[in-house]
C-alpha positions as CSV (number, residue, x, y, z in Angstrom):
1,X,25.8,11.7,-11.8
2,X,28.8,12.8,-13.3
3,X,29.5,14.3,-16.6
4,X,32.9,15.4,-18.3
5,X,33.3,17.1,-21.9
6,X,36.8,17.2,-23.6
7,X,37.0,19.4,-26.4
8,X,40.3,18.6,-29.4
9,X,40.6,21.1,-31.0
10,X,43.7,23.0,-32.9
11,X,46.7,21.2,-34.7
12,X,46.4,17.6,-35.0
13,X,42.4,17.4,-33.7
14,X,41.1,16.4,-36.8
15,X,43.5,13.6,-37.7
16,X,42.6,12.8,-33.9
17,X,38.9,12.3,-34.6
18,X,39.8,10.7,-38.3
19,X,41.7,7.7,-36.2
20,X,38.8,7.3,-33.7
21,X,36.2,7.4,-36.7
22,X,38.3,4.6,-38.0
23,X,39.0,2.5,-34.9
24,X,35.5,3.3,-33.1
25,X,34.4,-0.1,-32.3
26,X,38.3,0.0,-29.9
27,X,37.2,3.2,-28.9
28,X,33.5,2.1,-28.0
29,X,34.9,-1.4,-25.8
30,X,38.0,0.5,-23.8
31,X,35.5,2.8,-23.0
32,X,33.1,0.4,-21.9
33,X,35.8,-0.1,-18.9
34,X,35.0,2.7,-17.2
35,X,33.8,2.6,-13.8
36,X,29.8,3.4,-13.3
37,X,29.6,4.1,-17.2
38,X,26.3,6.0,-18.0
39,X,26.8,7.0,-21.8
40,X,29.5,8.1,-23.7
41,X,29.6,9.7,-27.2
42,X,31.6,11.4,-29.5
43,X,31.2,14.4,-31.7
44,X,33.2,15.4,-34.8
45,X,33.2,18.8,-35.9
46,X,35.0,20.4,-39.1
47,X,38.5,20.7,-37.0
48,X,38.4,18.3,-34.1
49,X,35.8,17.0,-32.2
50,X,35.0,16.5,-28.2
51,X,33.8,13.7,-26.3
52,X,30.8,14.1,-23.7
53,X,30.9,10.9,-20.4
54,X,28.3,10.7,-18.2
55,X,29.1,8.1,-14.9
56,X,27.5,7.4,-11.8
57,X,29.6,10.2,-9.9
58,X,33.1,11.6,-10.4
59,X,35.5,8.4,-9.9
60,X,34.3,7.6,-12.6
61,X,35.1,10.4,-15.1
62,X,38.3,10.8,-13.5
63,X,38.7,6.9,-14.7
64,X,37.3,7.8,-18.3
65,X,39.8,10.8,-18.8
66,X,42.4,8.5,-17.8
67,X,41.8,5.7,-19.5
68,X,40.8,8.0,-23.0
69,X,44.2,9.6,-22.5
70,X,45.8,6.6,-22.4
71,X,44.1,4.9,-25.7
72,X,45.4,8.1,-27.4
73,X,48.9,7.8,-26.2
74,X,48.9,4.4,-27.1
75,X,47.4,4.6,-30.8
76,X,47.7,8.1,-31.9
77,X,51.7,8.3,-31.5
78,X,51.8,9.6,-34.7
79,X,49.4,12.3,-34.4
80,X,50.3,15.6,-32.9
81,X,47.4,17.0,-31.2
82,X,47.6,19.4,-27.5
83,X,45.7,18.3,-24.5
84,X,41.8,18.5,-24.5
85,X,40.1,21.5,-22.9
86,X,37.9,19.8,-20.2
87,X,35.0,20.8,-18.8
88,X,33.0,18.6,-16.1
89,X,31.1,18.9,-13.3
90,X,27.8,17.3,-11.7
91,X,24.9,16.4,-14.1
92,X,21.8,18.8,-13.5
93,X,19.2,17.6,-16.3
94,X,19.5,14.1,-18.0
95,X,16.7,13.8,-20.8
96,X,16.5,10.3,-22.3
């Protein structure tokens, strides 16, 4: 498995994470398009938030940072916020 976490933070992140509060059940079904989907979740913290993906192997989150990207671009065209700081790599432990 596969896991990528994209971190919003700065100018913009928390109207970011105030739309995707708002329009989560959108958010929850284009992201149920992803290729070899293990779990996806978002967290909202004071100024932004950051997103966490699991997938069956890299494809995968490549597809989900593609396809998050372009939701944003799509429905946050109002909303200034910078790129995501991204972190990923292979999953090591997976607790359920």
């Amino acid at each position: 498995m596969h896991a990528v976490v994209r971190t919003y933070s700065g100018s913009g992140a928390k109207q970011l994470f105030d739309l995707l509060v708002k329009r989560k059940a959108d958010v929850e079904s284009t992201m149920r398009t992803v290729p070899g989907l293990v779990s996806y979740t978002l967290v909202q913290s004071g100024e932004g938030g950051c997103s966490v993906t699991v997938c069956q192997d890299k494809a995968g989150t490549d597809a989900s940072m593609k396809i998050a990207s372009e939701w944003i671009k799509k429905n946050a065209t109002g909303i200034s916020s910078g790129p995501p700081t991204v972190s990923e790599g292979p999953v090591l432990v997976q607790i359920k």
